[in-house]
C-alpha positions in Angstrom: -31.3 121.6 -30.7 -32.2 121.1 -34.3 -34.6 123.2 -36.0 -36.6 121.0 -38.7 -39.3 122.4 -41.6 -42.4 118.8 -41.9 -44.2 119.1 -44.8 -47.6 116.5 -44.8 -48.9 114.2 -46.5 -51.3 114.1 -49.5 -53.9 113.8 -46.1 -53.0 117.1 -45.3 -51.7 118.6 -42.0 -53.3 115.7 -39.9 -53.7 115.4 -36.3 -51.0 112.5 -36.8 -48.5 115.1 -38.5 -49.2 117.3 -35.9 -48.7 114.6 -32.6 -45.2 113.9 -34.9 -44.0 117.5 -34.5 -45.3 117.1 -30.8 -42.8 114.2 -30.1 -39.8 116.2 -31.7 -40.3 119.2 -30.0 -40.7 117.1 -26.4 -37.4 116.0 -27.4 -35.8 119.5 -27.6 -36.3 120.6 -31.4 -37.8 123.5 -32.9 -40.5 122.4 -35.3 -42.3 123.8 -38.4 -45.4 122.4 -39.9 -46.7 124.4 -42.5 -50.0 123.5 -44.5 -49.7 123.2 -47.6 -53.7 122.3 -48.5 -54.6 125.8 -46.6 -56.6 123.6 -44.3 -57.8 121.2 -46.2 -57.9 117.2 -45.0 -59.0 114.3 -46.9 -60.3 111.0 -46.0 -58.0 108.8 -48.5 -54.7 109.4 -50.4 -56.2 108.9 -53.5 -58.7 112.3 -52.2 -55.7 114.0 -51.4 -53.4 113.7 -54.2 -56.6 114.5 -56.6 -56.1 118.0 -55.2 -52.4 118.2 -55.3 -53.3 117.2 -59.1 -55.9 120.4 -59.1 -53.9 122.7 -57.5 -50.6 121.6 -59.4 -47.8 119.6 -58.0 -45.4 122.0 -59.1 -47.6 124.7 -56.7 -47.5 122.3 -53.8 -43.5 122.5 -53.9 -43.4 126.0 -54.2 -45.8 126.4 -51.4 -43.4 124.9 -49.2 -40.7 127.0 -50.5 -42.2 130.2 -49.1 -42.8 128.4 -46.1 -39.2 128.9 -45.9 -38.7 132.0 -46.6 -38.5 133.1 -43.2 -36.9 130.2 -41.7 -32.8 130.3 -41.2 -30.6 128.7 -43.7 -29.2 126.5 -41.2 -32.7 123.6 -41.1 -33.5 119.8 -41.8 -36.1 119.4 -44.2 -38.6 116.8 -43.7 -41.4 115.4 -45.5 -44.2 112.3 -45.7 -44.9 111.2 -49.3 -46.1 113.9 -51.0 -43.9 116.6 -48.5 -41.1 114.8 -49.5 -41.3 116.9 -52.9 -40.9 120.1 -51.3 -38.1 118.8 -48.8 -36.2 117.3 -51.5 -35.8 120.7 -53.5 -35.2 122.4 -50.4 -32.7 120.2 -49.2 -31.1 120.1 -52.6 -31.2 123.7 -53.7 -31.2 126.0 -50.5 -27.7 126.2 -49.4 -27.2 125.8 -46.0 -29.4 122.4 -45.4 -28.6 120.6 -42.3 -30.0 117.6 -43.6 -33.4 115.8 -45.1 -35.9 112.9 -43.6 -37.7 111.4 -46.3 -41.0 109.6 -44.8 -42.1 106.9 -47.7 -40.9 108.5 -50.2 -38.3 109.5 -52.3 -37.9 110.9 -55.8 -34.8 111.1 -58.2 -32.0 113.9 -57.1 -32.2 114.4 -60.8 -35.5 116.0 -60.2 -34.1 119.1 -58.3 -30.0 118.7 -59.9 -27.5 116.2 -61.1 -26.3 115.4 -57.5 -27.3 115.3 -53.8 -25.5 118.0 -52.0 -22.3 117.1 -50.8 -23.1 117.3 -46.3 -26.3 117.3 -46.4 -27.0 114.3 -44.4 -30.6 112.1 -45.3 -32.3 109.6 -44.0 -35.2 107.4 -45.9 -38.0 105.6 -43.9 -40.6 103.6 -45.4 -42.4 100.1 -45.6 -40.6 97.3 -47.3 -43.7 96.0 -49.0 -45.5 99.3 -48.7 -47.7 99.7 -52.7 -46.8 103.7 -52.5 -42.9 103.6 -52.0 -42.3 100.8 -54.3 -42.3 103.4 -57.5 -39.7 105.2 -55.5 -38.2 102.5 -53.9 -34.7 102.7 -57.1 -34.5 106.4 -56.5 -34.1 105.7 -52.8 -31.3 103.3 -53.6 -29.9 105.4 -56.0 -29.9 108.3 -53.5 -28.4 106.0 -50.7 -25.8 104.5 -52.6 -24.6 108.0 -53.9 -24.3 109.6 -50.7 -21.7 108.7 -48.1 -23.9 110.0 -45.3 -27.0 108.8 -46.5 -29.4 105.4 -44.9 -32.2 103.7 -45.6 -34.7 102.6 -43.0 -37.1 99.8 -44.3 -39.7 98.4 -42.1 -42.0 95.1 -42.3 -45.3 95.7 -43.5 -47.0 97.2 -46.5 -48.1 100.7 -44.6 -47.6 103.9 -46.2 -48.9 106.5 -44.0 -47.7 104.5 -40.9 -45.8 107.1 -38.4 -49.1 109.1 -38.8 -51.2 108.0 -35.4 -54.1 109.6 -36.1 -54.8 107.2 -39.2 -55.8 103.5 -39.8 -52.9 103.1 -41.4 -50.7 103.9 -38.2 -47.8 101.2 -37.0 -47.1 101.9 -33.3 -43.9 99.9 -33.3 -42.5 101.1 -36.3 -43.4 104.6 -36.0 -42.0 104.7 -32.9 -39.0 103.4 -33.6 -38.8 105.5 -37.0 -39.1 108.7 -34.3 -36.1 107.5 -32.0 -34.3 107.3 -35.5 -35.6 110.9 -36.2 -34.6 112.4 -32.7 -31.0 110.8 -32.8 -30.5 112.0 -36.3 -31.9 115.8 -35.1 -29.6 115.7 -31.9 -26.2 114.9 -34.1 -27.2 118.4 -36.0 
């Protein structure tokens, strides 16, 4: 059994996020979803990251560093788009990081250190033609490619919130098969 910290989306904690966490903890893992919009949901993205713009995106990754605080060391991070900021830093600056799962997103290692941390598995997933991921599509690579246990999932289609089920957006082939990639990874920790 893994134990795993999901930080949302620029959504917010959606019923999608939520049914995510559900699946994972079916399959034997100990899940934490904090909110990071202190119950706040929005219709669009473009809503959502508005208020991550408001409230500061440097807030928004601190936020989910105290939702840490009281975790164990020993955790994967895991984040969708905007959750990927605060998984990232944890991932890169808490010691003890069991690895990371970057939902369609990604930003440069350089943003939280020169380097990804040597055994701290990651894996990316995102939409090959998705609008969103393309801006972070070369930090991805870069990340990949500098990391001997790192992949890259890519799917067809131009979703970005697509593992969430609760929104339009939702691929039910590719989220599920992006959650049996997530479970296998979790049960090798």
């Amino acid at each position: 059994m893994a134990e795993i910290l999901v930080f949302h989306h620029a959504q917010g904690l959606t019923a999608g996020v939520l049914g995510f966490a559900d699946e994972l903890r079916a399959a034997g893992h100990a899940v934490h979803t904090p909110d990071l919009f202190d119950g706040r949901t929005f219709d669009t993205i473009e809503e959502g990251v508005g208020y991550a713009q408001r409230v500061g995106f440097g807030e928004i990754i601190e936020r989910g560093v105290r939702a840490a605080e009281n975790l164990p060391r020993g955790i994967v991070y895991g984040g969708f788009s905007l959750g990927v900021l605060p998984t990232q830093k944890l991932a890169q600056t808490r010691p003890g990081a069991r690895g990371a799962l970057l939902f369609s997103g990604c930003v440069p290692v350089s943003e939280f250190g020169t380097a990804w941390p040597s055994g701290v598995p990651v894996q990316v997933h995102a939409k090959e033609a998705d609008p969103f991921f393309a801006e972070d599509l070369e930090a991805a690579q870069a990340l990949v490619s500098g990391s001997a246990d790192a992949q890259m999932f890519l799917y067809p289609g131009e979703q970005h919130l697509f593992a969430d089920g609760s929104l339009a957006s939702h691929d039910p082939e590719a989220s599920a098969l992006l959650t049996r990639r997530v479970i296998e990874f979790l049960d090798a920790r």
